[in-house]
C-alpha positions in Angstrom: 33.8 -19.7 56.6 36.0 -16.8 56.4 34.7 -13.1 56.6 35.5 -12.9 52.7 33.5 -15.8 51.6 30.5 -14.6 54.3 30.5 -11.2 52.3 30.9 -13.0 49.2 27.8 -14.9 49.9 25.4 -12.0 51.3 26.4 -9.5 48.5 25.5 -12.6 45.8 22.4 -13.0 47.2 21.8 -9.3 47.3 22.3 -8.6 43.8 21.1 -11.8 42.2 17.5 -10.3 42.0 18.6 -7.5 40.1 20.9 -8.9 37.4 21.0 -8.9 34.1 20.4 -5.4 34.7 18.3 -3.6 32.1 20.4 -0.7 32.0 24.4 -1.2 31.5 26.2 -0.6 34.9 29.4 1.3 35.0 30.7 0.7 38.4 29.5 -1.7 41.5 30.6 -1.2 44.5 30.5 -2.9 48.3 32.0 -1.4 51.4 31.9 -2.7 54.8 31.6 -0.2 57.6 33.3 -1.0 61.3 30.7 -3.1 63.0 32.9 -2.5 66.1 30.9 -0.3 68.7 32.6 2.8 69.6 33.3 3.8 73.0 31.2 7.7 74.0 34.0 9.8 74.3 34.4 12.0 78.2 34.5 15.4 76.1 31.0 16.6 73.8 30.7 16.9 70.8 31.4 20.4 69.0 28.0 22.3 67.9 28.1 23.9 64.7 26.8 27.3 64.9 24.4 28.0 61.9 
C-alpha cells in the first residue's frame, strides 16, 4: 500500500464514528507531521526571558 492509501485508511476509520455529523461541518482537515526524529542540535536552545 502506498503512504496515501495507509492515511486514507486510518483517517476513514477515524472519522467514521462521528459521521453524519449532527451539526453541519464547514471545514475538515488532516495534516501529517514529520515522523522523522530530529537530531539534538550542539548549541541550546534560547530562553525567553519573561
Amino acid at each position: 500500500m502506498s503512504a496515501i492509501a495507509d492515511l486514507e485508511e486510518i483517517v476513514s476509520l477515524l472519522l467514521t464514528p462521528i459521521f453524519p455529523a449532527r451539526n453541519g461541518i464547514r471545514l475538515l482537515g488532516v495534516s501529517l507531521s514529520p515522523l522523522e526524529r530530529r537530531v539534538a542540535s550542539a548549541e541550546p536552545q534560547l530562553r525567553l526571558a519573561l
